[in-house]
C-alpha positions in Angstrom: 66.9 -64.1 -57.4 64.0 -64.7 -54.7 63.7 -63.7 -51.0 63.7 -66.7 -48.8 62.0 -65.7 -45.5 61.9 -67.7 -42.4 60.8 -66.9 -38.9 60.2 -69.1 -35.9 58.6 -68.9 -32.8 58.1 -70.2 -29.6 54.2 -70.2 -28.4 53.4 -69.2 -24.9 50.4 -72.1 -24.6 48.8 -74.6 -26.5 47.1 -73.2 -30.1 43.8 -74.5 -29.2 44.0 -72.4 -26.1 41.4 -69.4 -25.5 44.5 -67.3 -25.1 45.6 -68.2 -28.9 42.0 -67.8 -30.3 43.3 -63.9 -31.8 46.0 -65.6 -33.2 44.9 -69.2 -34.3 41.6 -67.5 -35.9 43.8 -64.7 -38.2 45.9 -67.4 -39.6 43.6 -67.5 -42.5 42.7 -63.7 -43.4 46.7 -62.3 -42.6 47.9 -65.6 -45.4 45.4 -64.4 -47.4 46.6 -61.0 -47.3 50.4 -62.1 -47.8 48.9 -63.8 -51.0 47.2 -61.4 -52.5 50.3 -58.7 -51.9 52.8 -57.6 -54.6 55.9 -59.4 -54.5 54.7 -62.9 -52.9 55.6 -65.9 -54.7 54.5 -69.1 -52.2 54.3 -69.9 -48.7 54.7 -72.7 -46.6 51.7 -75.0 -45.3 50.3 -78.2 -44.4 46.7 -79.5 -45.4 44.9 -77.5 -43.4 46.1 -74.1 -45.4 48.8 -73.2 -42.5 52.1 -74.3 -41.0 51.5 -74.3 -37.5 51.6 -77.9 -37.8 54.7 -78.4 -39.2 57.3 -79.9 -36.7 60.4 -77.7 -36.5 63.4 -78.5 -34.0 61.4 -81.5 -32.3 59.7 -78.9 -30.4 56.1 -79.3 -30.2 55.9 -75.0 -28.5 58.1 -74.2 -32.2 55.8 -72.7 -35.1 56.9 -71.9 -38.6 56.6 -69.7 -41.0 58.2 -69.4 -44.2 57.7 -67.4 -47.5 59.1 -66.6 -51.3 59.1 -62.7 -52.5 60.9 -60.7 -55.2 62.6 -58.6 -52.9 62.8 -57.3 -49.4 60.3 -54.3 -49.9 57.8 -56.5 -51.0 58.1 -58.9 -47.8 58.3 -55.4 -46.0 55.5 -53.7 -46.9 53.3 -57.1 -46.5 54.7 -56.9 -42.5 54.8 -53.6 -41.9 51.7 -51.9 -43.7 48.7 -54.6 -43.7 47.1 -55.6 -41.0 49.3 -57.9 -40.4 51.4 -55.1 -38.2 48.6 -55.5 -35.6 49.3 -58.8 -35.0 53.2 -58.6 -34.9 52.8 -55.9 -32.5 50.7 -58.3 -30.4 53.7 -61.0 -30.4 54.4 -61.2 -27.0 51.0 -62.5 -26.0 51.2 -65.4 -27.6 55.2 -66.3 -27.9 58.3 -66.4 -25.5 60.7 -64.2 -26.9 63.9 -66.4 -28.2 67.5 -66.1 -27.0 68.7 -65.6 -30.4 67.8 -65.2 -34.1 64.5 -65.9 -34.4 64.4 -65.2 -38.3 66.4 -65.0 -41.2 66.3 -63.8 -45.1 68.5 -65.0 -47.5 68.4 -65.1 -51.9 67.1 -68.5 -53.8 67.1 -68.9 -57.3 63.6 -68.1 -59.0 61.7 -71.0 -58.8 63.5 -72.6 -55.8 61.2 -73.5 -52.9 63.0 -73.9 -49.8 62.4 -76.4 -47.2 62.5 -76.2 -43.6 65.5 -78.1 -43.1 67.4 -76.0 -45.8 66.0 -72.6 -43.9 66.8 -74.3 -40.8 70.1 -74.2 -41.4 70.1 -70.5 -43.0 68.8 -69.8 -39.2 71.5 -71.7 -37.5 74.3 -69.9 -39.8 73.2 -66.9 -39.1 73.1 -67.7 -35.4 76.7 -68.7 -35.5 78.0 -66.4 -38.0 76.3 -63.3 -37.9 75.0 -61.1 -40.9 76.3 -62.0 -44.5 74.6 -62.3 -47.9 74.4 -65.9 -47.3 72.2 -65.4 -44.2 70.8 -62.5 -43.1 68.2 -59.8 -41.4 66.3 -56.7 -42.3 69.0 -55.1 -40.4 71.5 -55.5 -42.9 69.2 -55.9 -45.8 71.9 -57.8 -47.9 70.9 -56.7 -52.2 70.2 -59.4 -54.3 72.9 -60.5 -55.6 71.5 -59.9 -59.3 70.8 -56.5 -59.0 74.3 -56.0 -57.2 76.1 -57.0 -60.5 74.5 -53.9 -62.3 
C-alpha cells in the first residue's frame, strides 16, 4: 500500500498578488524537492507543472495539493526536514486558517492515483467521522495496513 496525501487551503489574496509572489515563485523548486525525495511516487498538477489551478469545492480562494508516498515517514521527512518547513511555517501569510480538517492521509493500492473527487471525499469523512484507517492525520498515523498484517 501507498500514502494518499491531500491538503487544502484557503488563500488570503489572489496568486498573482505581490503578497503571494514567496509563495507562487517556490511552487517550482519545493515540487521539485518533493520529487526528488525518497518515498515520492506522483503528485498532482495541471499543464503548467502545479495544481494551484485545479478547481476544488467551486471555490476559486481553494488550492490543492495532493501526493503518493510509500509511507508516512517519507511524506514526513519531505515536510518537515527540506526547505519546504520554511514555507509551511510561513502559512498564515498567504492562507486563512480553515474551520476544520484541512488535510487528510489515507492507504491506496500501489499504483492507484487518486483523484480530487475521491480525496475529496477522504477529507469530508474525516471531517464527519474523525480519525480511522480509512481517513486520517499525522496525529494518529494509522500503519499501513500491509505492514499491520505482519
Amino acid at each position: 500500500m501507498h500514502l494518499a496525501q491531500l491538503n487544502i487551503a484557503k488563500v488570503r489574496y489572489d496568486l498573482e498578488s505581490p503578497q503571494m509572489a514567496d509563495f507562487v515563485n517556490n511552487l517550482e523548486p519545493i515540487n521539485a524537492i518533493a520529487e526528488k525525495s525518497t518515498g515520492f511516487i506522483w503528485r498532482l498538477q495541471d499543464e503548467s507543472g502545479d495544481a494551484t489551478n485545479i478547481d476544488v469545492e467551486n471555490n476559486p480562494d481553494i488550492i490543492v495539493n495532493m501526493s503518493v508516498w510509500d509511507s508516512v515517514e517519507s511524506l514526513k521527512i519531505f515536510m518537515f526536514k527540506t526547505h519546504h518547513i520554511d514555507f509551511l511555517k510561513r502559512k498564515k501569510e498567504w492562507f486563512v486558517p480553515l474551520d476544520n480538517a484541512s488535510y487528510v492521509l489515507w492507504w491506496i493500492p500501489v499504483g492507484h492515483i487518486p483523484t480530487v473527487q475521491e480525496a475529496m471525499s477522504k477529507l469530508e469523512y474525516l471531517r464527519q467521522h474523525g480519525e480511522s484507517q480509512q481517513a486520517f492525520s499525522f496525529k494518529s498515523n494509522y500503519a499501513n495496513p500491509e505492514l499491520a498484517n505482519d
